[in-house]
C-alpha positions in Angstrom: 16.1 18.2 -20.8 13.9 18.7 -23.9 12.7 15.6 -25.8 11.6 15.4 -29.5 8.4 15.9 -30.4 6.8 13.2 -31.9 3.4 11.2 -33.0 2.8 8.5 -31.4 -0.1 6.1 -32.3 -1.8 4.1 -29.9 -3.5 0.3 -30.2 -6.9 1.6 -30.4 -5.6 3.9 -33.2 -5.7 7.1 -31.8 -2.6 9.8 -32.2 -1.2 11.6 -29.4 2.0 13.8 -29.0 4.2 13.2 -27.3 6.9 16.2 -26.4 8.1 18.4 -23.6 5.9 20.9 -22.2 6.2 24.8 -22.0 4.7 27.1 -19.5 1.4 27.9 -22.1 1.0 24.7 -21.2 0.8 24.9 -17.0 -3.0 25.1 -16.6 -3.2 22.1 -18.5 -1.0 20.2 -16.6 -2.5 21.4 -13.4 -5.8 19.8 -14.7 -4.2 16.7 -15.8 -2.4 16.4 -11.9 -6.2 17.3 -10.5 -7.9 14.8 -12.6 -5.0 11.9 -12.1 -5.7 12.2 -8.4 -9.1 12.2 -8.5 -9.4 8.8 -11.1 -7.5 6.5 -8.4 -5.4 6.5 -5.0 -2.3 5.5 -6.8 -0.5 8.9 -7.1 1.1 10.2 -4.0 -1.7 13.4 -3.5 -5.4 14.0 -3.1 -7.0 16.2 -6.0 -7.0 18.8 -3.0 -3.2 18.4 -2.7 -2.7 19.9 -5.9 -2.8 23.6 -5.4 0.5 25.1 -7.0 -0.3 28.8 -8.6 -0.5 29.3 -12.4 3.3 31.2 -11.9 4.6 28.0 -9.6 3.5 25.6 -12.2 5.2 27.6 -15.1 8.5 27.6 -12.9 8.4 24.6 -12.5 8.2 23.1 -16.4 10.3 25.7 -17.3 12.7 24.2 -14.7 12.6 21.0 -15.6 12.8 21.5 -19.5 16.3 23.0 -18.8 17.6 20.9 -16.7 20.5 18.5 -17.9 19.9 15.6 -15.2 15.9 14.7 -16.2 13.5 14.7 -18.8 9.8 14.6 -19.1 7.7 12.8 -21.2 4.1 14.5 -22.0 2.0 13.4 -24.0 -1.2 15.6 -25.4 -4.5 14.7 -27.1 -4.7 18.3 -28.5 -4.1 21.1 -25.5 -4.8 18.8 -23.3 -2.4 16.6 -20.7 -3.6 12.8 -21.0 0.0 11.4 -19.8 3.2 12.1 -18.1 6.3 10.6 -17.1 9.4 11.7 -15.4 12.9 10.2 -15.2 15.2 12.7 -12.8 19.1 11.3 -10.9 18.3 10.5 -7.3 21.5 12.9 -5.8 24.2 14.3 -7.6 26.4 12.6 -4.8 29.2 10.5 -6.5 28.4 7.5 -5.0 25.0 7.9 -6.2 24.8 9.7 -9.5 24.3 6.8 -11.0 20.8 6.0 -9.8 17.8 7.9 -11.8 14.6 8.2 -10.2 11.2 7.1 -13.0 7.5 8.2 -12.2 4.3 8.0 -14.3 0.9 8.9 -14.8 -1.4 8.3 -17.5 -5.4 9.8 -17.5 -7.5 6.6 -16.7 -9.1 7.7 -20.2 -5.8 6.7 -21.7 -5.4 3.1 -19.7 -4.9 0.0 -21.2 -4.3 1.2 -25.2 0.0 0.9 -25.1 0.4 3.8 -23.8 2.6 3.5 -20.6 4.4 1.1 -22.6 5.5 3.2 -24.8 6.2 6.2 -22.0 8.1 3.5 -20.9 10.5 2.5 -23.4 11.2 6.1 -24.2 12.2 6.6 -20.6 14.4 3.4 -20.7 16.1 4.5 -23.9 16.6 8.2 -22.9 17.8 7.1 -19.0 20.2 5.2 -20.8 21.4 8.0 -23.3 21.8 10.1 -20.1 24.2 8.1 -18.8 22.4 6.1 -15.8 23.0 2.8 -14.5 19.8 2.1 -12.9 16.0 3.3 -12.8 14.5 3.2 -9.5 10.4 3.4 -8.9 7.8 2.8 -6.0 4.7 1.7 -6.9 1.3 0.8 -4.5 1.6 -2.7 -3.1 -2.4 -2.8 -4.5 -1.6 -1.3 -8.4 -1.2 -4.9 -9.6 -1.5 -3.6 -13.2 1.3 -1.4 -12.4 3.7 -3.6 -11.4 2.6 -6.0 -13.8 3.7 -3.7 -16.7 6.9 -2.5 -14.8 7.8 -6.3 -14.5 7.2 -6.3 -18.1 9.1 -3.9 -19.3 12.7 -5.3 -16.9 12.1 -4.1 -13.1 12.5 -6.4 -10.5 10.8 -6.2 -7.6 13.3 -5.2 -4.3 11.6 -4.9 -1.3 8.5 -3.5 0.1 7.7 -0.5 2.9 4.5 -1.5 4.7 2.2 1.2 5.5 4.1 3.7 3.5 0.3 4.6 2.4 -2.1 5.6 5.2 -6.0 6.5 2.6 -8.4 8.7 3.9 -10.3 5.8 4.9 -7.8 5.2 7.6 -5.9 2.0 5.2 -2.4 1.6 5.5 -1.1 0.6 1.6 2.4 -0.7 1.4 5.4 0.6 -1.1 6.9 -1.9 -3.4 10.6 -0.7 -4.2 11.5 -1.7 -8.0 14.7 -1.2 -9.9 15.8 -2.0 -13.8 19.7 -2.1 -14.3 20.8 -0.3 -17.6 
């Protein structure tokens, strides 16, 4: 589902955009994915993890902006992929339809200014338009900041996986399970 496009200004005064993405802009997000990975352990892939084809990428954008079940969120500092956020329905099952799936990632660059905030809200506000009752997330046991903001912004915490993270460094993370009711 395509988004408006819009200006957003963060705390430390700097303007983004904020809109959905098109397949000129795959190689971009590809960088964005590569870099995200490499900046912390909190995303679900290693920088070397991310290998999807300049075509694949397109695809899947293109996908995505046409679909009538999610929407993303992307925010650019010029050409350039600095945030992203994702709300998508779990199933289209009937007993489960109602529950929409919410992931972010914001350039470390980009941390701490309002920014995931803001993703936030819009997510919560479009969710809502779509018709969900609930947005689900799992979020590192160890992202305190995360969860902090997530707790911010309505989600309760609902359980936790252990070990759902094994690190290269052989360290098992666990998988806090959060939910906000619409």
């Amino acid at each position: 589902m395509r988004i408006e496009t819009e200006t957003l200004t963060l705390k430390d005064g700097r303007t983004l955009t904020l809109r959905t993405p098109d397949e000129n802009d795959a190689q971009a997000f590809i960088d964005y994915m590569v870099k995200a990975a490499e900046d912390t352990h909190f995303l679900i892939r290693y920088p070397e993890e991310i290998s999807p084809t300049l075509e694949k990428e397109k695809e899947i954008i293109m996908e995505n902006a046409e679909a009538d079940d999610a929407a993303w969120f992307s925010v650019f500092d010029g050409d350039k992929v600095v945030g992203n956020c994702s709300i998508c329905r779990y199933r289209s099952h009937l007993k489960v339809k109602h529950r929409c799936v919410f992931a972010i990632a914001i350039d470390k660059e980009y941390w701490g200014c309002g920014l995931g905030e803001i993703l936030m809200k819009k997510s919560i506000a479009k969710a809502k338009e779509m018709g969900f009752d609930q947005l689900e997330l799992g979020v590192y046991e160890d992202n305190e900041r995360a969860r902090a903001l997530y707790r911010k912004m309505g989600f309760e915490e609902c359980g936790i996986l252990p070990r759902a993270y094994k690190l290269k460094d052989g360290t098992y993370v666990g998988e806090v399970s959060m939910v906000r009711f619409l």
